[in-house]
VMD Tcl script that draws the C-alpha trace (Angstrom):
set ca {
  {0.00 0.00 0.00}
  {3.11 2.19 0.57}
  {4.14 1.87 -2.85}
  {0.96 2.49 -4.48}
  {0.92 5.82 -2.24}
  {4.14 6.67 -3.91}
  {3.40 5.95 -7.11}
  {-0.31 7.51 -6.92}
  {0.53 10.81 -5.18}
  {5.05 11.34 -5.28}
  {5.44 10.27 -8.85}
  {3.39 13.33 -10.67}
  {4.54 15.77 -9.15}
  {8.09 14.86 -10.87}
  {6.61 15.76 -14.26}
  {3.10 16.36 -16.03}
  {4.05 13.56 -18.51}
  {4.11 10.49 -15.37}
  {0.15 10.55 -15.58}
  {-0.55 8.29 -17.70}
  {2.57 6.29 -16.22}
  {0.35 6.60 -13.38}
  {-2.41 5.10 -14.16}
  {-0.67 2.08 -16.33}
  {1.33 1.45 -12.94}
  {-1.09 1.58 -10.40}
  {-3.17 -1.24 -12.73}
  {-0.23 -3.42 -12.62}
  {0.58 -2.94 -8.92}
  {-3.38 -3.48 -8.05}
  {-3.37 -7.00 -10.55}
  {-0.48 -8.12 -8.60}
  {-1.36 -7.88 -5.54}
  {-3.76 -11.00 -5.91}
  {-1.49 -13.71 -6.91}
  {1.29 -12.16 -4.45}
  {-0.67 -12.79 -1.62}
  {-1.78 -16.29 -2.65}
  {1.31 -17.21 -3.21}
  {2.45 -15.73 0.59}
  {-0.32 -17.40 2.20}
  {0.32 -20.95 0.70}
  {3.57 -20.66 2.66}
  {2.41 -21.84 5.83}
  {0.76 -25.09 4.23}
  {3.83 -25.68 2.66}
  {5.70 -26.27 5.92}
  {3.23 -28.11 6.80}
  {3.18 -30.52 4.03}
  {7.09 -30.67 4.35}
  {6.56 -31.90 7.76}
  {4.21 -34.15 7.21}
  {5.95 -35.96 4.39}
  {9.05 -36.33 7.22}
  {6.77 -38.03 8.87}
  {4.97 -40.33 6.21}
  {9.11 -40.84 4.90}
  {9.72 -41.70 8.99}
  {6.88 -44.13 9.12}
  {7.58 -46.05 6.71}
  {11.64 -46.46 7.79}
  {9.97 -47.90 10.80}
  {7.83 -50.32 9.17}
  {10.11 -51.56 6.93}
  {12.27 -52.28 9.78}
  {9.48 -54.28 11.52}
  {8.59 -56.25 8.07}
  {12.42 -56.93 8.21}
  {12.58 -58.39 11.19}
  {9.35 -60.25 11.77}
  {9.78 -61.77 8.21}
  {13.56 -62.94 8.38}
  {13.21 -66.72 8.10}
  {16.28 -68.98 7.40}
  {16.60 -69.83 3.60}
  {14.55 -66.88 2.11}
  {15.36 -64.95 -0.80}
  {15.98 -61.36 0.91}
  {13.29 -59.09 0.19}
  {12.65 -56.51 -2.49}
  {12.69 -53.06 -1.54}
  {10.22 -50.50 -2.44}
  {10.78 -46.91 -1.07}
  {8.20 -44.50 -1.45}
  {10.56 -42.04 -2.62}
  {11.51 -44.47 -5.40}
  {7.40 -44.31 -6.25}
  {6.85 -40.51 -6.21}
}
mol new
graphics top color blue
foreach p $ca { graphics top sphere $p radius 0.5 }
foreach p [lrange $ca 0 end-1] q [lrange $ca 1 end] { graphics top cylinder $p $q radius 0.2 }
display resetview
């Protein structure tokens, strides 16, 4: 809002000829602030989906470790691994 101040009320009286510079600019400025502040406010639900990946990635360490384990029999082919990483 600052900037459109400045551009709206400091920039004409540099010259007569910034009016219609004016005008053009404070379109632009007024069209972007829509998609600026999406993209500011997805932000938080990024982090959010970062840390819930770390979790879903954690998870499935664990499991693995448990199919390991529990499935271990003498004789058997070792398994085949299948990260989720590998599938995204």
């Amino acid at each position: 809002m600052i900037l459109m101040g400045v551009v709206v009320f400091v920039l004409p009286r540099f010259g007569e000829g910034y009016r219609d510079v004016v005008t053009d600019l404070t379109v632009a400025i007024f069209f972007m602030f829509g998609p600026v502040s999406n993209i500011v406010s997805l932000m938080p639900q990024l982090d959010k989906v970062r840390m819930a990946m770390g979790y879903i990635y954690e998870l499935e360490a664990q499991l693995d470790q448990s199919v390991e384990l529990h499935d271990k029999q003498p004789g058997d082919p070792p398994p085949v691994p299948a990260d989720l990483k590998d599938l995204l």
